[in-house]
N, CA, C and O atoms as a Maestro MAE file, in Angstrom:
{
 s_m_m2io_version
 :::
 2.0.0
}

f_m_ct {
 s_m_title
 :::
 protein
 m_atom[168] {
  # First column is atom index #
  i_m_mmod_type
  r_m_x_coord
  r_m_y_coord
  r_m_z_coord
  i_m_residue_number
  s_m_chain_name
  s_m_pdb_residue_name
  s_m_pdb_atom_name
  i_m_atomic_number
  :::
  1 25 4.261 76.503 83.871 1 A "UNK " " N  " 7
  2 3 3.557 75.252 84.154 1 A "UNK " " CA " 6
  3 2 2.888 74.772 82.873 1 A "UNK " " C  " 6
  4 15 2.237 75.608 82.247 1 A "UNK " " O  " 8
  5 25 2.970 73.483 82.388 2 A "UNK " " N  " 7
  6 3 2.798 72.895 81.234 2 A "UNK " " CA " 6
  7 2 1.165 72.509 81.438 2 A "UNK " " C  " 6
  8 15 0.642 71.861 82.345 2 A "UNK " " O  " 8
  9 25 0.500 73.207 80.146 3 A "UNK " " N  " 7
  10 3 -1.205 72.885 80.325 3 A "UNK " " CA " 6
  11 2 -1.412 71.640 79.312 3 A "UNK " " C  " 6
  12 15 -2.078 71.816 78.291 3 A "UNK " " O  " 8
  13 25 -0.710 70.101 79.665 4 A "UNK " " N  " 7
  14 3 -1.072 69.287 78.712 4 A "UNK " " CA " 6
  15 2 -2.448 68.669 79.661 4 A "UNK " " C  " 6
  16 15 -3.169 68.007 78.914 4 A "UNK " " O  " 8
  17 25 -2.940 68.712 80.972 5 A "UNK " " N  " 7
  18 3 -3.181 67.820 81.489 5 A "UNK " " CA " 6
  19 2 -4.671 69.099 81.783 5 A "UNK " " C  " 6
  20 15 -4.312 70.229 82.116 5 A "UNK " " O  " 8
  21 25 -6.601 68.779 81.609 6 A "UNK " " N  " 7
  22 3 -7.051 69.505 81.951 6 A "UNK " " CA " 6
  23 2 -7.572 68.524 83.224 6 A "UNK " " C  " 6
  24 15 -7.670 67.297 83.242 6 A "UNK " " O  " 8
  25 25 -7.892 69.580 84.360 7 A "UNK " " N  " 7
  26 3 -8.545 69.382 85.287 7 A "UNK " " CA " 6
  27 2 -9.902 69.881 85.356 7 A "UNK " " C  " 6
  28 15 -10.150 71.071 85.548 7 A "UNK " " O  " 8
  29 25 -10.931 68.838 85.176 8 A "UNK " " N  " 7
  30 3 -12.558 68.739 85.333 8 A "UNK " " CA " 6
  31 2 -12.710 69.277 86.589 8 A "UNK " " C  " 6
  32 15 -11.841 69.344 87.459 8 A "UNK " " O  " 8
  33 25 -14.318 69.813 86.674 9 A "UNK " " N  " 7
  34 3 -14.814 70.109 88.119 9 A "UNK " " CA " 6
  35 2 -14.345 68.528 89.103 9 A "UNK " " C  " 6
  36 15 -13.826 68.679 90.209 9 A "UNK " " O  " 8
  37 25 -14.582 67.198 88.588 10 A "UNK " " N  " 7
  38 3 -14.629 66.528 89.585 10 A "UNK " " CA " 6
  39 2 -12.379 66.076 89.958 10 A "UNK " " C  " 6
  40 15 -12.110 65.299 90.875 10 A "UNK " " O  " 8
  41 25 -11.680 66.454 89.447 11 A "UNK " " N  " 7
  42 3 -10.545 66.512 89.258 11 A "UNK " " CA " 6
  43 2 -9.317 65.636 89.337 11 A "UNK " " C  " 6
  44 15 -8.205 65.403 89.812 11 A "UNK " " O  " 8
  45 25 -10.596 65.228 88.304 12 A "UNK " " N  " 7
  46 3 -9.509 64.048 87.358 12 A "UNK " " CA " 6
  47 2 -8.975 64.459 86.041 12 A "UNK " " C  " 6
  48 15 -9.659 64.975 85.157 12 A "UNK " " O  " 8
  49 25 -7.754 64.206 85.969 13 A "UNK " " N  " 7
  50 3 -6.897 64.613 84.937 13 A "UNK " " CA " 6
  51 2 -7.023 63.728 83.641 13 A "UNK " " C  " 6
  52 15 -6.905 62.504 83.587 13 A "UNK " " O  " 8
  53 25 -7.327 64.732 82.445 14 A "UNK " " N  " 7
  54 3 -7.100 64.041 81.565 14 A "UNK " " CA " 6
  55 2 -5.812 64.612 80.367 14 A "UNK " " C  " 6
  56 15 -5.669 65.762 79.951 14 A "UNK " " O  " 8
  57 25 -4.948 63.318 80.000 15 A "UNK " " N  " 7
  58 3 -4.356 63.665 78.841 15 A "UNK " " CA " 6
  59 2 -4.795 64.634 78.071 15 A "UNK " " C  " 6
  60 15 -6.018 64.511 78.005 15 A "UNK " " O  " 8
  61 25 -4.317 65.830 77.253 16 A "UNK " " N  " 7
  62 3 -5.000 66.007 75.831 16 A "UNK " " CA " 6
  63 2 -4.323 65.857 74.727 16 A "UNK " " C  " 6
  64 15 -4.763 65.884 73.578 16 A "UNK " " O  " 8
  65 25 -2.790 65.633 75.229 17 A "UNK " " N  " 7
  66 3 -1.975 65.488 73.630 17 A "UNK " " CA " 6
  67 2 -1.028 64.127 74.529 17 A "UNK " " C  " 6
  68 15 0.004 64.493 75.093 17 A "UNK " " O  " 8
  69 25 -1.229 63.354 74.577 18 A "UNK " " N  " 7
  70 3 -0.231 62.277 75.097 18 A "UNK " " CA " 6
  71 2 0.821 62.096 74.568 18 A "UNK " " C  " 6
  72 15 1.811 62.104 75.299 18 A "UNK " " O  " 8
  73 25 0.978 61.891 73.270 19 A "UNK " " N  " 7
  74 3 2.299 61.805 72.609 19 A "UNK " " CA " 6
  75 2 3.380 62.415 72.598 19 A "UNK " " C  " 6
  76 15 4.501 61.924 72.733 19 A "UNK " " O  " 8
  77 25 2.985 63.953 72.371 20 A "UNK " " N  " 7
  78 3 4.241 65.328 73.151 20 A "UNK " " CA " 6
  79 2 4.718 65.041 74.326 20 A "UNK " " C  " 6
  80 15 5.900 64.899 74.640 20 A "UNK " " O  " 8
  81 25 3.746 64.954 75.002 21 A "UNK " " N  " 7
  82 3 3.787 64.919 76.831 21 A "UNK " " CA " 6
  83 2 4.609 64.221 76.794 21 A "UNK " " C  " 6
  84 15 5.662 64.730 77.177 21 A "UNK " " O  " 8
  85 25 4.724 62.565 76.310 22 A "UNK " " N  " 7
  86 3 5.549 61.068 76.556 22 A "UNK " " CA " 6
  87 2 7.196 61.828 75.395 22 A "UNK " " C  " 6
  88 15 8.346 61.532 75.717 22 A "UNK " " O  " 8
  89 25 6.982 62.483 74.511 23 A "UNK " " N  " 7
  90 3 8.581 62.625 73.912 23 A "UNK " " CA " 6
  91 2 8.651 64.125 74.669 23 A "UNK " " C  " 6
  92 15 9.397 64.784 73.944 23 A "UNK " " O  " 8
  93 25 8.425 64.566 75.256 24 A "UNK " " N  " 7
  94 3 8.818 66.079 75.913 24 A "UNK " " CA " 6
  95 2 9.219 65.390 77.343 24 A "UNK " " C  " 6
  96 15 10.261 65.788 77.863 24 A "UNK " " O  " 8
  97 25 8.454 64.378 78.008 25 A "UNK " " N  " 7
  98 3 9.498 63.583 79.534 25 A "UNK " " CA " 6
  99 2 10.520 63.058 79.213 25 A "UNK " " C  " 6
  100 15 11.404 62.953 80.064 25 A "UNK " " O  " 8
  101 25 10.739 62.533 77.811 26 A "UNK " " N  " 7
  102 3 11.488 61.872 77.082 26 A "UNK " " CA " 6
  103 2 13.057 62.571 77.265 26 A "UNK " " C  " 6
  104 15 13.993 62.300 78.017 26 A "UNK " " O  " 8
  105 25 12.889 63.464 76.342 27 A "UNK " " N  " 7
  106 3 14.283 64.797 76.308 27 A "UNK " " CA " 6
  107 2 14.157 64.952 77.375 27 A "UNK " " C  " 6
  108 15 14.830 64.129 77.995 27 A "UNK " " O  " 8
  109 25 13.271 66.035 78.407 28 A "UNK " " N  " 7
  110 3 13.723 66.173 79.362 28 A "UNK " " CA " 6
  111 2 14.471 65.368 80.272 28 A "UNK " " C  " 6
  112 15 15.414 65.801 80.935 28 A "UNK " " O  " 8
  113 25 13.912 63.817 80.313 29 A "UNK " " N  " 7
  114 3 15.211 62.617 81.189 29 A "UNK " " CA " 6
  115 2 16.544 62.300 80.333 29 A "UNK " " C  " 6
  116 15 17.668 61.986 80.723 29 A "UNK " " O  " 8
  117 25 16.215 62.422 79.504 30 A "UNK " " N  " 7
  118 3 18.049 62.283 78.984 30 A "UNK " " CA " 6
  119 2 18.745 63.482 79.179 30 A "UNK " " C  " 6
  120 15 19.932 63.260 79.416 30 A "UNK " " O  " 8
  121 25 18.335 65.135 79.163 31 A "UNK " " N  " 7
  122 3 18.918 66.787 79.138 31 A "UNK " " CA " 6
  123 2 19.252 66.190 80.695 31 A "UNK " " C  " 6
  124 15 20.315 66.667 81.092 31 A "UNK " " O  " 8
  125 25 18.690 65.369 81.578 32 A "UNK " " N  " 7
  126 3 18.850 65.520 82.630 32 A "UNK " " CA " 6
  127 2 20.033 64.695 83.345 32 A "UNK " " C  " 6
  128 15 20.984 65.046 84.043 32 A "UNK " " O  " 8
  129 25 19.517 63.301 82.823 33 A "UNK " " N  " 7
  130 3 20.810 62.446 82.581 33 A "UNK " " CA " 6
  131 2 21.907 62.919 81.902 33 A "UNK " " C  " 6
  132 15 23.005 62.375 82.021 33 A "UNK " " O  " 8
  133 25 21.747 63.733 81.307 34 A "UNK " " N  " 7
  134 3 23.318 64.215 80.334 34 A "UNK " " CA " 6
  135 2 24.045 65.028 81.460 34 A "UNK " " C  " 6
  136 15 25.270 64.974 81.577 34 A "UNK " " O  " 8
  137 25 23.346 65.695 82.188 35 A "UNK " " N  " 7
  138 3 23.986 66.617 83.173 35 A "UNK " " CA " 6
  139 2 24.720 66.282 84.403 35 A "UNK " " C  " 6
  140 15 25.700 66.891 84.833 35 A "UNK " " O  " 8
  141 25 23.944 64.882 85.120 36 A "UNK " " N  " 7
  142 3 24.037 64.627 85.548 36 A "UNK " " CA " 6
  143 2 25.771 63.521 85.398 36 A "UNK " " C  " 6
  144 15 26.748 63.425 86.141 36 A "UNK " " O  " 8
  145 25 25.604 63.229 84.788 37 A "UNK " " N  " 7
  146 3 26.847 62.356 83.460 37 A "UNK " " CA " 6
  147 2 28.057 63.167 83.760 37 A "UNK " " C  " 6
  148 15 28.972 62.866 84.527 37 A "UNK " " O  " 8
  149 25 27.889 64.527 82.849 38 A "UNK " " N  " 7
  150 3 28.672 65.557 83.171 38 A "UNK " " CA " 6
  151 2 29.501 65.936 84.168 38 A "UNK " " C  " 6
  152 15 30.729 66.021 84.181 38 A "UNK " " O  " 8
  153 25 28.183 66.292 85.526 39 A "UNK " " N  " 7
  154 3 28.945 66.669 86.875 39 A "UNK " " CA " 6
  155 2 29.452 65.328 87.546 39 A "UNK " " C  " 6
  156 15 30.187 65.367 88.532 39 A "UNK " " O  " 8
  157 25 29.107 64.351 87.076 40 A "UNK " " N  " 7
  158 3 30.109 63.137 87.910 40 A "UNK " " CA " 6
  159 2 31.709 63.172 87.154 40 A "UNK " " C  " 6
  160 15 32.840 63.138 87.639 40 A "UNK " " O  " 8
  161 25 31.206 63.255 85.762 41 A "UNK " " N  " 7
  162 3 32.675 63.127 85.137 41 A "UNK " " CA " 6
  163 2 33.709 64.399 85.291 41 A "UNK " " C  " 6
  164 15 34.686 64.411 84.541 41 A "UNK " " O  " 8
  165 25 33.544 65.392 86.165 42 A "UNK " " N  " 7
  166 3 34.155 66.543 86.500 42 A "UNK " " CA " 6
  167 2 35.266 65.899 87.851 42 A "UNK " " C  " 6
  168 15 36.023 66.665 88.446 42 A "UNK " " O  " 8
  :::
 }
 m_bond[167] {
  # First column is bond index #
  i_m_from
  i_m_to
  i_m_order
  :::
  1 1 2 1
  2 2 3 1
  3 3 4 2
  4 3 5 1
  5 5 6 1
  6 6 7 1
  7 7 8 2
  8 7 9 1
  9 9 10 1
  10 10 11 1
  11 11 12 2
  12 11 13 1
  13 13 14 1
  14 14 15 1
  15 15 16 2
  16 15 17 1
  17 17 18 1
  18 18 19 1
  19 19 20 2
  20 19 21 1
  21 21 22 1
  22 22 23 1
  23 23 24 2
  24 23 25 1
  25 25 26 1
  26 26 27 1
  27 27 28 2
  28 27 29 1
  29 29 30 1
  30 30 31 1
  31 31 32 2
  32 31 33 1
  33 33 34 1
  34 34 35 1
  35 35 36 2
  36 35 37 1
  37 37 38 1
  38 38 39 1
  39 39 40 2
  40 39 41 1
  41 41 42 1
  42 42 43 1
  43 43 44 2
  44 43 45 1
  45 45 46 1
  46 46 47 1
  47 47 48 2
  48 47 49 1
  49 49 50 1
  50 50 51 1
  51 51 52 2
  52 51 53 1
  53 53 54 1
  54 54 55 1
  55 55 56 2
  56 55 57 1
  57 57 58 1
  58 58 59 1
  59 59 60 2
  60 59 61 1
  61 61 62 1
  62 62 63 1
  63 63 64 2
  64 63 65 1
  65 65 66 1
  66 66 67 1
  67 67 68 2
  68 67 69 1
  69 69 70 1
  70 70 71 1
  71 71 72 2
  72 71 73 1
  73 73 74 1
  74 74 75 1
  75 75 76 2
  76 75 77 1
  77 77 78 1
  78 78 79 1
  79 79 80 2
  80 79 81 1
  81 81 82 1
  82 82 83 1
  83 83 84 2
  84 83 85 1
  85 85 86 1
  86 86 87 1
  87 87 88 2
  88 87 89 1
  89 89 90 1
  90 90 91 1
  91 91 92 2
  92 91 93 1
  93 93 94 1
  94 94 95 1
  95 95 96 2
  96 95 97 1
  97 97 98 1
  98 98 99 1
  99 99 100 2
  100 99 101 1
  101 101 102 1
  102 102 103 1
  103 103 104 2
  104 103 105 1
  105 105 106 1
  106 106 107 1
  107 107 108 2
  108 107 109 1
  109 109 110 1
  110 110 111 1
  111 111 112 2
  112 111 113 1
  113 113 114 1
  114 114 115 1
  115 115 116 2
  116 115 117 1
  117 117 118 1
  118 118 119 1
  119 119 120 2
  120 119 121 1
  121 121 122 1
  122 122 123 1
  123 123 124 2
  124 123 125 1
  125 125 126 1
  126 126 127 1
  127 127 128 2
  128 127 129 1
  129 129 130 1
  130 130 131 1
  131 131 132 2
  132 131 133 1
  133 133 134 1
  134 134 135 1
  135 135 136 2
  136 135 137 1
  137 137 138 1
  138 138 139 1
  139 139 140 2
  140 139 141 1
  141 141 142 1
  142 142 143 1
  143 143 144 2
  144 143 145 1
  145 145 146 1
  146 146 147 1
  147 147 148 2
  148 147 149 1
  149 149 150 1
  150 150 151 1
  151 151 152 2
  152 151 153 1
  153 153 154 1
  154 154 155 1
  155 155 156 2
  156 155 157 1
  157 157 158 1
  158 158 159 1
  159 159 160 2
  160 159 161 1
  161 161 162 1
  162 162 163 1
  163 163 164 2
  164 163 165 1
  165 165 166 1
  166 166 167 1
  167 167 168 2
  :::
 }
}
């Protein structure tokens, strides 16, 4: 489980590195789209 996001006593989430977070969803939706690509073109 990815610790980009801390949770306060009252538990609201805050960013702490936004930029990773936004290019790490990034790859992960295209690794995902690629696969997906893949098993249709089978």
């Amino acid at each position: 489980m990815s610790q980009n996001l801390h949770v306060s006593v009252s538990g609201n989430r805050r960013p702490i590195n936004v930029k990773n977070t936004k290019k790490r969803m990034d790859e992960t939706a295209a690794v995902l789209n690629f696969l997906k690509e893949r098993k249709t073109a089978k």
